[in-house]
MARLO-253961 format. One record per residue (C-alpha): residue number from 0; x, y, z; residue in one letter. Coordinates in Angstrom, 2 decimals, m for minus. Example, Ala and Ser with C-alpha at 12.3 -4.5 7.8 and 13.67 -1.06 7.14 Angstrom:
! residues 2
[node 0,[12.30,m4.50,7.80],'A']
[node 1,[13.67,m1.06,7.14],'S']
//
This chain:
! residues 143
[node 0,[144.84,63.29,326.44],'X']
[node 1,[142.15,65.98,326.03],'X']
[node 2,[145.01,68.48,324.15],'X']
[node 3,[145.10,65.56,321.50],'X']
[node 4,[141.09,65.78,320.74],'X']
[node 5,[141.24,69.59,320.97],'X']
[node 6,[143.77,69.49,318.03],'X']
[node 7,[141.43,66.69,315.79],'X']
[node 8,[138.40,69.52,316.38],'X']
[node 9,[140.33,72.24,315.22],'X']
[node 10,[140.50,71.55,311.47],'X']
[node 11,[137.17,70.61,311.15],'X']
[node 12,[136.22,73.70,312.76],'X']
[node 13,[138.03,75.48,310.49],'X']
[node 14,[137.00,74.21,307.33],'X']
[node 15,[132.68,75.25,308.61],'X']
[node 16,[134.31,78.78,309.11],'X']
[node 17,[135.55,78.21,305.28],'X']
[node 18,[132.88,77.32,303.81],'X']
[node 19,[130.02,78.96,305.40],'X']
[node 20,[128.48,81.98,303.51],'X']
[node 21,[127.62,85.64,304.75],'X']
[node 22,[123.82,85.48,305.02],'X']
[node 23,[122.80,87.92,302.30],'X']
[node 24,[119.90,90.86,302.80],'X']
[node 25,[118.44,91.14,299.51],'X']
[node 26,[114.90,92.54,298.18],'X']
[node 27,[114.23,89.43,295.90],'X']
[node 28,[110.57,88.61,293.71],'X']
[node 29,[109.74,85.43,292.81],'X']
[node 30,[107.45,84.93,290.75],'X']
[node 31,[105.44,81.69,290.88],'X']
[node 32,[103.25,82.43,287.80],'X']
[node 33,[103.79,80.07,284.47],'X']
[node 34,[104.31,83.77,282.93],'X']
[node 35,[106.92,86.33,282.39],'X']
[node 36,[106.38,89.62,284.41],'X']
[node 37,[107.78,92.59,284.30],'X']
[node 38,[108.65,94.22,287.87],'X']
[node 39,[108.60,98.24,289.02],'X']
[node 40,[109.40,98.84,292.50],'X']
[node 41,[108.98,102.18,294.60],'X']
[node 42,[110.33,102.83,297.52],'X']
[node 43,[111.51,105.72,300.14],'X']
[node 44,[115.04,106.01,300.34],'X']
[node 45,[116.60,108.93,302.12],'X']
[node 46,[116.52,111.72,299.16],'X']
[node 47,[112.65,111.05,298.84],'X']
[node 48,[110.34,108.41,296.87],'X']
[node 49,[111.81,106.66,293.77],'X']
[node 50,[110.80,104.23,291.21],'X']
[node 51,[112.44,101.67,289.45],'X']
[node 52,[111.72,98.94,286.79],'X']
[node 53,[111.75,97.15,284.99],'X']
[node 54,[113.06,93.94,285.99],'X']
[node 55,[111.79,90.78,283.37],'X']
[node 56,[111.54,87.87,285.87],'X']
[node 57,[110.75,84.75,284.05],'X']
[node 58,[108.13,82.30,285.01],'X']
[node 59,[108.68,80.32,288.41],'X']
[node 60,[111.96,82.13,288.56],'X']
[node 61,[113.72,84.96,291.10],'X']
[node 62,[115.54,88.44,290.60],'X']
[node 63,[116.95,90.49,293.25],'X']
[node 64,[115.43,93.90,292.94],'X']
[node 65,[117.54,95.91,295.78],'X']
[node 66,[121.00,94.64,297.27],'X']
[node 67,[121.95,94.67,300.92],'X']
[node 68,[119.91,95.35,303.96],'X']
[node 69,[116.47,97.00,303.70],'X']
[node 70,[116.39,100.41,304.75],'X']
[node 71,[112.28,100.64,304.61],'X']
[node 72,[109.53,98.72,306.04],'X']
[node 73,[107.76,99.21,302.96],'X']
[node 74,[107.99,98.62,299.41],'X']
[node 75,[105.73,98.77,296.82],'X']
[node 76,[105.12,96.90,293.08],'X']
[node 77,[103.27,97.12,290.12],'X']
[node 78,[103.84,94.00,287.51],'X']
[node 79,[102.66,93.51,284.35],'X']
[node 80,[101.98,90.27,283.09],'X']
[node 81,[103.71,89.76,279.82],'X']
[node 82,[102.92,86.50,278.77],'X']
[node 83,[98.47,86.76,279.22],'X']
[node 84,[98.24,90.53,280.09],'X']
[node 85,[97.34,91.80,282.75],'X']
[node 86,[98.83,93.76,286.12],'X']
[node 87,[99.04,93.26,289.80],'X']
[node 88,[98.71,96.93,290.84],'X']
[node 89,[97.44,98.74,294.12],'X']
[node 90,[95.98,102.34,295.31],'X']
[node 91,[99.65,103.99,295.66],'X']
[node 92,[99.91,106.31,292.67],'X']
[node 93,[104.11,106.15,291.53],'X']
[node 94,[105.94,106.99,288.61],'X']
[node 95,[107.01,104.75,285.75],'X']
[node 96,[107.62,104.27,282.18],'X']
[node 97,[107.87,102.14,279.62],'X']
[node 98,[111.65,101.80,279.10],'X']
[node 99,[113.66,100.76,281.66],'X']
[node 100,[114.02,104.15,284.21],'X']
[node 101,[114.69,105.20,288.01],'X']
[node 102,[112.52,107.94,288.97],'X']
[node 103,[113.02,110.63,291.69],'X']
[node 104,[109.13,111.81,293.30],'X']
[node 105,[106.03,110.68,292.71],'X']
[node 106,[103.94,114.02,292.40],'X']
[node 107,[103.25,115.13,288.67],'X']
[node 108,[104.06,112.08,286.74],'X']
[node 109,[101.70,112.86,283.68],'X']
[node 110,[103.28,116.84,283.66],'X']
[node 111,[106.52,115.60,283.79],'X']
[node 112,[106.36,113.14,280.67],'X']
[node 113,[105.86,110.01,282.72],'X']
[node 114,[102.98,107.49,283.20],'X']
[node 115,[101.57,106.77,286.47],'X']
[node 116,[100.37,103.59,287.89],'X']
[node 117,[98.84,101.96,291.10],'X']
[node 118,[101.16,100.06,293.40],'X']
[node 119,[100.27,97.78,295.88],'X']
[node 120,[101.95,97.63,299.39],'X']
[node 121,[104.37,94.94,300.69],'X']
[node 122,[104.79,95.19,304.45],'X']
[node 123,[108.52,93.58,305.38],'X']
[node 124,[107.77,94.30,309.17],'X']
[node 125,[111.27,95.93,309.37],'X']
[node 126,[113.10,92.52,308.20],'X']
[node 127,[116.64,93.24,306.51],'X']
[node 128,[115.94,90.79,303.80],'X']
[node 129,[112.45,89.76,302.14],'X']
[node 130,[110.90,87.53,299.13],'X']
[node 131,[107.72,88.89,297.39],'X']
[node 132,[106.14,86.01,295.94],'X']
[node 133,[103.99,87.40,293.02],'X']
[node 134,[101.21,84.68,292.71],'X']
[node 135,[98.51,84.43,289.73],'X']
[node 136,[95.31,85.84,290.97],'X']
[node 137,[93.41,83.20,290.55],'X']
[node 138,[95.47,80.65,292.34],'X']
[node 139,[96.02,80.27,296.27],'X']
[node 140,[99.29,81.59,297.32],'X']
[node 141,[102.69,79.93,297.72],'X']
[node 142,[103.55,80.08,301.20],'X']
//
């Protein structure tokens, strides 16, 4: 009697093990704003400080910025607001340009033919997968 409900289990288990999903460790941004933003990213990898952008995230809407676990604890951004104008910035001075670009250090921007902007801190407290949710200033944030 008990082999019998053993054997019923077993194909439900099996289609859960189907169906469920590896849980995915992403860097993602949404951005709850009613504008589009463009998104630069530093971060410390292990050849040094880089900088990427730009990522065009539309309003209310998500991009992943970095693929698989996080390697740092933190990252840093500096948006512009395309839509009003306008940045979310910081006081960590990184590389970037205005095309799309991936830059290696962030000493000597200006001398080496790049701009240089303030980027503000995001603190992942050593989590392999976070959402930065970049809110409009002058509303409360999305929790």
């Amino acid at each position: 009697m008990g082999r019998g409900k053993g054997l019923r289990l077993a194909p439900a288990l099996a289609v859960l093990f189907l169906t469920a999903a590896p849980a995915r460790a992403d860097l993602r941004m949404c951005n709850q704003t009613a504008s589009k933003v463009g998104i630069s990213l530093g971060y410390r990898d292990t050849q040094g400080w880089v900088t990427e952008g730009w990522w065009d995230v539309a309003p209310k809407g998500c991009e992943t910025l970095l693929r698989g676990a996080l390697a740092a604890r933190f990252y840093y951004v500096y948006a512009v607001d395309y839509t009003r104008g306008g940045e979310w910035n910081g006081r960590s001075l990184m590389c970037t340009r205005d095309t799309e670009f991936t830059i290696r250090g962030v000493e000597d921007c200006l001398a080496r033919g790049y701009d240089r902007n303030g980027f503000y801190e995001v603190d992942t407290g050593e989590q392999k997968s976070w959402t930065i949710q970049l809110t409009d200033p002058s509303q409360p944030a999305v929790p």
